[in-house]
TORKOL-4160 file (C-alpha; in steps of 0.2 Angstrom, whole numbers, padded with zeros to 4 digits, m for minus):
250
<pt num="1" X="0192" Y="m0788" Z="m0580"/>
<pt num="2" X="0197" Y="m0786" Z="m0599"/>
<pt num="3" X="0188" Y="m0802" Z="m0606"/>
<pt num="4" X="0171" Y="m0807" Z="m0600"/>
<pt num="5" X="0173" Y="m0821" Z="m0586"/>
<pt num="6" X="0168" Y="m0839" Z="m0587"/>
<pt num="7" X="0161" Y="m0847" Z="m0571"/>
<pt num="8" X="0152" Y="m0860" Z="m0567"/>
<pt num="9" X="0133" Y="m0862" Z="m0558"/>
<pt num="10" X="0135" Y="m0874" Z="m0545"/>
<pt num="11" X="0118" Y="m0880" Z="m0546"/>
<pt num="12" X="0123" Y="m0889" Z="m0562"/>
<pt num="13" X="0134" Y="m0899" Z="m0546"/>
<pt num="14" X="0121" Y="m0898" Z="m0535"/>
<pt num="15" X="0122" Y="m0918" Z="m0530"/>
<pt num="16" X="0142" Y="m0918" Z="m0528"/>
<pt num="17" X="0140" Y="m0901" Z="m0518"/>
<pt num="18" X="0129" Y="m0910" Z="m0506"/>
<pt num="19" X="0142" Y="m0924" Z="m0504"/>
<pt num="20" X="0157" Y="m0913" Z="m0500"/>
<pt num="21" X="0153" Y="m0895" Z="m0505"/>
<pt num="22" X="0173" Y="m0888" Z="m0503"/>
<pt num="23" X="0179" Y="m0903" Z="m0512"/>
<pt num="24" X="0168" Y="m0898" Z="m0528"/>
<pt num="25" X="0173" Y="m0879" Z="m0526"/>
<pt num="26" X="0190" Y="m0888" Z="m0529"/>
<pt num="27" X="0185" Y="m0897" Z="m0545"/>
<pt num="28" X="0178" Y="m0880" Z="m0552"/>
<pt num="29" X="0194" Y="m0870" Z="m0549"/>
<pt num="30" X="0203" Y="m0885" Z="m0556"/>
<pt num="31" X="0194" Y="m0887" Z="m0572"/>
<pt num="32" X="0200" Y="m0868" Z="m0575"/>
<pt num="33" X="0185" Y="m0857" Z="m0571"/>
<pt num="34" X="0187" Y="m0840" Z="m0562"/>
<pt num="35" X="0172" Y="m0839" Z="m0551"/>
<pt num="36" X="0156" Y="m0848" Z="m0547"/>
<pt num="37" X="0137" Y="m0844" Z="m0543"/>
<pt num="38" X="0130" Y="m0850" Z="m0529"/>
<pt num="39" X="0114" Y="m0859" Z="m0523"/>
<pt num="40" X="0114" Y="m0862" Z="m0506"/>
<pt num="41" X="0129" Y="m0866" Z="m0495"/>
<pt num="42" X="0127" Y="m0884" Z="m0490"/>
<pt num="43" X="0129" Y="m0880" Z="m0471"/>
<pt num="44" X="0143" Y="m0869" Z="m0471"/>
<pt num="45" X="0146" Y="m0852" Z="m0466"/>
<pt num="46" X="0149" Y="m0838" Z="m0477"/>
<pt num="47" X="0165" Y="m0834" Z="m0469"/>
<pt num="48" X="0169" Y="m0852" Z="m0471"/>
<pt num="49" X="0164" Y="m0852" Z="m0487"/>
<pt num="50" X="0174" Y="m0834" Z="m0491"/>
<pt num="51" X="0191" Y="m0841" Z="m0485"/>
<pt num="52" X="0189" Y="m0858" Z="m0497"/>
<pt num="53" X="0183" Y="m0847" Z="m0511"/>
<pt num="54" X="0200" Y="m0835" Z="m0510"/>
<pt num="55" X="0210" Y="m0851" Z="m0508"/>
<pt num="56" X="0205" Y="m0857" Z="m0523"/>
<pt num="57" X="0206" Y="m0839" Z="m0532"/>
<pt num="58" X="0186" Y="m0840" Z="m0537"/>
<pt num="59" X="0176" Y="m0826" Z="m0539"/>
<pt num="60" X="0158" Y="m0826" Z="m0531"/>
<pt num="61" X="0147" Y="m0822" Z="m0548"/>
<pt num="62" X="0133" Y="m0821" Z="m0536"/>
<pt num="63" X="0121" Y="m0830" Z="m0525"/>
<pt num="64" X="0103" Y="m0835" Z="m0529"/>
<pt num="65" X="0092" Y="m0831" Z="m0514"/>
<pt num="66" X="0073" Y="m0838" Z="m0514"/>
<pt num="67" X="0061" Y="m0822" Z="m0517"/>
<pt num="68" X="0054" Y="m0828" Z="m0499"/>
<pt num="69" X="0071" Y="m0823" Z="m0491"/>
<pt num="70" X="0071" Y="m0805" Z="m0503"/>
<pt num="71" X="0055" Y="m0802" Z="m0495"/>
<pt num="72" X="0057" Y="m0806" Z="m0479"/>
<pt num="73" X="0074" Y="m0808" Z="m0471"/>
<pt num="74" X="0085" Y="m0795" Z="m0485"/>
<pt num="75" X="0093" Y="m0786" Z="m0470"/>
<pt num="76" X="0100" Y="m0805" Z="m0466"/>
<pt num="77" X="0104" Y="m0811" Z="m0484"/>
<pt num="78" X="0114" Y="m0793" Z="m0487"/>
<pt num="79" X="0122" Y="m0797" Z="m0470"/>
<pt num="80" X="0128" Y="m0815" Z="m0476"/>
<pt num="81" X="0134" Y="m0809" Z="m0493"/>
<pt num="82" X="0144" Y="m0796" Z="m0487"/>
<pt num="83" X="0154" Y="m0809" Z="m0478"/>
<pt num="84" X="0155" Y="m0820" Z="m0492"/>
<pt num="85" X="0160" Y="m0804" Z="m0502"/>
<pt num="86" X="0148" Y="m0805" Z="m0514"/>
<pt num="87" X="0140" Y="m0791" Z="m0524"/>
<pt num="88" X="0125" Y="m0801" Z="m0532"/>
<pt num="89" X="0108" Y="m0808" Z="m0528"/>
<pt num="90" X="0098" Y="m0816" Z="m0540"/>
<pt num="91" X="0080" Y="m0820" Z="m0537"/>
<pt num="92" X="0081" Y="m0839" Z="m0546"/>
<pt num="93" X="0063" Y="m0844" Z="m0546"/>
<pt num="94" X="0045" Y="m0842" Z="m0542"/>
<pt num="95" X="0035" Y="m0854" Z="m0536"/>
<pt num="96" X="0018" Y="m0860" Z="m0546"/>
<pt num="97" X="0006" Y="m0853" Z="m0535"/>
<pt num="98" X="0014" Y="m0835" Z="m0538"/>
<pt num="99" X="0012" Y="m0835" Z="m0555"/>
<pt num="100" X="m0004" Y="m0825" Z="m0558"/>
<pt num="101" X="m0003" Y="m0807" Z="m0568"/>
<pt num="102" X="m0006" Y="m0799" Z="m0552"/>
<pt num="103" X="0010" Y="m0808" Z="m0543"/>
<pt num="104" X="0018" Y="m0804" Z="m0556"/>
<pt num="105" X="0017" Y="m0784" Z="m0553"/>
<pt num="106" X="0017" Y="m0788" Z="m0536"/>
<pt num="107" X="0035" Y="m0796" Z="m0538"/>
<pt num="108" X="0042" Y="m0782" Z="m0548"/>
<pt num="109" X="0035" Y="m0772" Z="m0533"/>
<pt num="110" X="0045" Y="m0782" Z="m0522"/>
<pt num="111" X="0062" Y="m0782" Z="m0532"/>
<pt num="112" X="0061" Y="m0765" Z="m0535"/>
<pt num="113" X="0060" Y="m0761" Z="m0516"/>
<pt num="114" X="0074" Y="m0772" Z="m0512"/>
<pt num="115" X="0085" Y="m0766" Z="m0526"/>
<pt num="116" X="0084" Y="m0748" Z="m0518"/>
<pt num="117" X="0088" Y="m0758" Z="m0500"/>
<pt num="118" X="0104" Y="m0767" Z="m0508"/>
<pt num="119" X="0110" Y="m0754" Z="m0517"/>
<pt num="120" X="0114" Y="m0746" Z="m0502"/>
<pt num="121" X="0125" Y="m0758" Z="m0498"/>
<pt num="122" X="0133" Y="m0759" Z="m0516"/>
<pt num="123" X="0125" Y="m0777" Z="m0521"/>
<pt num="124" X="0117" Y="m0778" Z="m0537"/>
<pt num="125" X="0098" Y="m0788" Z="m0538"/>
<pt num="126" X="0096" Y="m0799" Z="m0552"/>
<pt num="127" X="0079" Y="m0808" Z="m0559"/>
<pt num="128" X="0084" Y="m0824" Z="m0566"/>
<pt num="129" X="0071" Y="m0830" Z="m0577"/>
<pt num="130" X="0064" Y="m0848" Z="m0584"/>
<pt num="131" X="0050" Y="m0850" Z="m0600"/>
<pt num="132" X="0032" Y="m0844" Z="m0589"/>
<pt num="133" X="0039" Y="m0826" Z="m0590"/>
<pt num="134" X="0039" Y="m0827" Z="m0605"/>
<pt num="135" X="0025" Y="m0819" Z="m0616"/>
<pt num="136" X="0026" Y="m0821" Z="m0634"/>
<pt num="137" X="0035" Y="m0806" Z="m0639"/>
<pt num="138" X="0049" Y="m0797" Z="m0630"/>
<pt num="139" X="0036" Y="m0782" Z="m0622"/>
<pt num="140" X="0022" Y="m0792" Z="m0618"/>
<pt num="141" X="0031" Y="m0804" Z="m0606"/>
<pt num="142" X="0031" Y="m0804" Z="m0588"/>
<pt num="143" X="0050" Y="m0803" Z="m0588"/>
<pt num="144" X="0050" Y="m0789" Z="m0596"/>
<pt num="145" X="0036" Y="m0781" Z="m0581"/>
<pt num="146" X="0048" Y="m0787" Z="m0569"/>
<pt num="147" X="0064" Y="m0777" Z="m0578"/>
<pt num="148" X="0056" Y="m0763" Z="m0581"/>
<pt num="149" X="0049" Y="m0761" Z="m0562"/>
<pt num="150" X="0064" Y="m0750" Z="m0558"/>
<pt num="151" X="0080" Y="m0749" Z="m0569"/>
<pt num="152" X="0089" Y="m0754" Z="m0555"/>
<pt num="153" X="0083" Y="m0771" Z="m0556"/>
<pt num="154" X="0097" Y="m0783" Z="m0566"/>
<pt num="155" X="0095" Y="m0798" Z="m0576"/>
<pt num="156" X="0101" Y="m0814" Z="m0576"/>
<pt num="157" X="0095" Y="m0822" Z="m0594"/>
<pt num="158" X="0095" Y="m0839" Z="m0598"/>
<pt num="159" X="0097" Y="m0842" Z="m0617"/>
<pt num="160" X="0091" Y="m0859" Z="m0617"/>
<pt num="161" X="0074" Y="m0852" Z="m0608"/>
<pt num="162" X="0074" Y="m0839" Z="m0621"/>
<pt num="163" X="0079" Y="m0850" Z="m0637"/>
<pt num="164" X="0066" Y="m0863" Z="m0630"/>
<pt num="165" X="0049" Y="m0850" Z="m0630"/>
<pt num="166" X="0056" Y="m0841" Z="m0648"/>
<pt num="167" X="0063" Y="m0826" Z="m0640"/>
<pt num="168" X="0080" Y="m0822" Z="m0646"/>
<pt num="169" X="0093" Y="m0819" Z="m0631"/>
<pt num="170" X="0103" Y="m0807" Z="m0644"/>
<pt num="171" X="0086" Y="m0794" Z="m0644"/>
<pt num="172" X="0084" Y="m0796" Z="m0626"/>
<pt num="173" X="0104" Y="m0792" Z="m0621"/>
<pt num="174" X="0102" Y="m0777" Z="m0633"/>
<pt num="175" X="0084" Y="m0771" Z="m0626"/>
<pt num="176" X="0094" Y="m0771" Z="m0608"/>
<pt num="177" X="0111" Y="m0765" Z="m0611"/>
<pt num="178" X="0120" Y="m0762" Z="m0597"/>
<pt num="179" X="0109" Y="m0772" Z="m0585"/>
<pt num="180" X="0113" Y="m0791" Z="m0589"/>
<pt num="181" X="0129" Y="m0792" Z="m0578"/>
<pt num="182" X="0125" Y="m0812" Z="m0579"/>
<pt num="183" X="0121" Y="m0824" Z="m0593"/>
<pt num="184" X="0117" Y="m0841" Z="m0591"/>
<pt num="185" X="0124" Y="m0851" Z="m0605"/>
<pt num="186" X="0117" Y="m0869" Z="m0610"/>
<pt num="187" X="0112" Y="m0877" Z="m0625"/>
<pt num="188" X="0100" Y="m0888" Z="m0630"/>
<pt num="189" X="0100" Y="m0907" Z="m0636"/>
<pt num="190" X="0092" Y="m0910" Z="m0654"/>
<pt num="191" X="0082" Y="m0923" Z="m0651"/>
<pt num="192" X="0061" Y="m0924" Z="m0643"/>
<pt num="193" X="0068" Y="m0921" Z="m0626"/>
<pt num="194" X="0076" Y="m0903" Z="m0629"/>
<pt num="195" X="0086" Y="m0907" Z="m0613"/>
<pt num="196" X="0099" Y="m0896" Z="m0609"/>
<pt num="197" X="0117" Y="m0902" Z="m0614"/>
<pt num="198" X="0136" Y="m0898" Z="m0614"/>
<pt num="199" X="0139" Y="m0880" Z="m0625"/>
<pt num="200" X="0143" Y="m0883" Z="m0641"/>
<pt num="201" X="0135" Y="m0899" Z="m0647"/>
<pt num="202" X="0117" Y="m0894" Z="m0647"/>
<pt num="203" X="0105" Y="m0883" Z="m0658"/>
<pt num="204" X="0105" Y="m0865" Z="m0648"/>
<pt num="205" X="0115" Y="m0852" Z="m0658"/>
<pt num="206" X="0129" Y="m0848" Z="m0644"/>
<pt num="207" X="0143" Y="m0840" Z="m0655"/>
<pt num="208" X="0129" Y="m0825" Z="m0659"/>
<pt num="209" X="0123" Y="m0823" Z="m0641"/>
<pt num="210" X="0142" Y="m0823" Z="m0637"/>
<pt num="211" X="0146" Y="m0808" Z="m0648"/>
<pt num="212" X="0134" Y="m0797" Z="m0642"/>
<pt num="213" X="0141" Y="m0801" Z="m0624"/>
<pt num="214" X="0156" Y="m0784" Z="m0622"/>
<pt num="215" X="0144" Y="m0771" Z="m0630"/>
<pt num="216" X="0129" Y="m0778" Z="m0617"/>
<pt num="217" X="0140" Y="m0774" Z="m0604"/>
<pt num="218" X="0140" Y="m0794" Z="m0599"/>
<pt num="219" X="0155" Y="m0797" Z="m0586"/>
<pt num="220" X="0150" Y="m0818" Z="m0585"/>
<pt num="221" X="0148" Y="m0829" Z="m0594"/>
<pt num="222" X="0140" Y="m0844" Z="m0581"/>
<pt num="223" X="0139" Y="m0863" Z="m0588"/>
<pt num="224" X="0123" Y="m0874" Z="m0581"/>
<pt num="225" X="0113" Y="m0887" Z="m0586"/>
<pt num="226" X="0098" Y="m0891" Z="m0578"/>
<pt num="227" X="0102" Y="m0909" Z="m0581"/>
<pt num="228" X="0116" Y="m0920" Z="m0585"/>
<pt num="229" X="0116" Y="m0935" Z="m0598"/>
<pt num="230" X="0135" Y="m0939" Z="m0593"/>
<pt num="231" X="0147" Y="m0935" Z="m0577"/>
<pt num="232" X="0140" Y="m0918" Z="m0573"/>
<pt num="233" X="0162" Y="m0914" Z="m0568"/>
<pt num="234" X="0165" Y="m0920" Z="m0586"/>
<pt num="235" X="0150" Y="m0912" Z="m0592"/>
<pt num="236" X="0156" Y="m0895" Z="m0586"/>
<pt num="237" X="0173" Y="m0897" Z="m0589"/>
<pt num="238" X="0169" Y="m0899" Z="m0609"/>
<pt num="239" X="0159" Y="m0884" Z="m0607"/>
<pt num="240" X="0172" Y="m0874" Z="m0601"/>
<pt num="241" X="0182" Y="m0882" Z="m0615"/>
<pt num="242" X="0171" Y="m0877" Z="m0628"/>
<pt num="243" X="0171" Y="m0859" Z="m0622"/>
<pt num="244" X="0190" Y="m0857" Z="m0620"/>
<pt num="245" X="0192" Y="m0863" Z="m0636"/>
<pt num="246" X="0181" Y="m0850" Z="m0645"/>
<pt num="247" X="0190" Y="m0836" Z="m0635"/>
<pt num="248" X="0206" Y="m0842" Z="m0642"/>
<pt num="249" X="0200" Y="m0842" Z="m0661"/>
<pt num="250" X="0196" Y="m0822" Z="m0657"/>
């Protein structure tokens, strides 16, 4: 791939996924985007899934897998994204109660182990982070525990996490060149809610974070919102729009 892909986080769908899930994987490849990540495969098979995917010619980014399922069932999750043919896990989320500084190390622990394991099988292991990883400063944030657990441990930033706590997502994809295969791309409304909104008409700096993108090593660029103030498909599809459109100026 010459140019850094754009796809598309299904979770940002996640309501018309659970309607008809192949019938959204439609939308997405209509709209224009080359692969998508996914979260959960709304009672399908990854086979199933697979043979939709290559119909539609999407790419699978990567999968995000609940660290419960890392922990304990990784032989199983490598087994079902072989046959979905995909070469990433991404740990989305931890729960509340795992929060503390000591589940914290014992997390990095964990994804440093199962790295090793997938490795073996040539999948990549991402941390996809939100705002409590993050510390004030760059070094002194849990995120930055986590990453540093084993080299072999990816990231998956989110630059409206970063942006929101007064990190700069630029420092962070230059700290961990090499190891951000994914960045989650959103921006964020300009108004008391700070709600997350379709690229290019809110206050995060995307253009910068976007130029830093090749010499990171970043193969996808991934749209999400967390939440939608219009048609999430027309939400996404202006996203993509936005995105296209800066490529083109280049």
């Amino acid at each position: 791939m010459n140019e850094i892909g754009v796809g598309l986080q299904l979770y940002t769908l996640r309501n018309e996924c659970e309607k008809d899930f192949f019938a959204t994987l439609e939308q997405a490849a209509g709209i224009g985007y080359e692969g998508v990540e996914l979260a959960g495969l709304y009672n399908h098979e990854p086979a199933e899934v697979k043979e939709k995917l290559d119909e539609l010619g999407l790419a699978v980014i990567g999968h995000h897998i609940p660290i419960e399922r890392i922990e304990n069932e990784l032989e199983e999750v490598i087994k079902e994204q072989v046959a979905l043919g995909n070469s990433r896990i991404v740990c989305p989320w931890l729960p509340p109660e795992r929060r503390t500084v000591e589940d914290f190390k014992k997390v990095a622990n964990v994804m440093k182990k199962a790295a090793a394991v997938c490795a073996e099988q040539n999948i990549e292991l991402c941390y996809h982070h939100h705002d409590f990883e993050l510390g004030r400063n760059l070094e002194g944030s849990e995120l930055y525990t986590i990453l540093e657990a084993d080299h072999s441990i990816q990231a998956e930033f989110d630059i409206y996490w970063l942006n929101m706590v007064g990190h700069d997502p630029v420092e962070w994809l230059q700290r961990f060149s090499g190891r951000t295969p994914i960045v989650h791309l959103k921006d964020r409304s300009d108004d008391e809610r700070e709600e997350t909104v379709i690229l290019g008409t809110g206050n995060i700096p995307i253009e910068e974070v976007l130029e830093q993108g090749k010499s990171s090593g970043v193969k996808w660029w991934v749209v999400e919102q967390d939440h939608c103030d219009y048609d999430p498909i027309e939400s996404v599809t202006q996203s993509y729009q936005y995105l296209r459109k800066i490529q083109l100026q280049k």
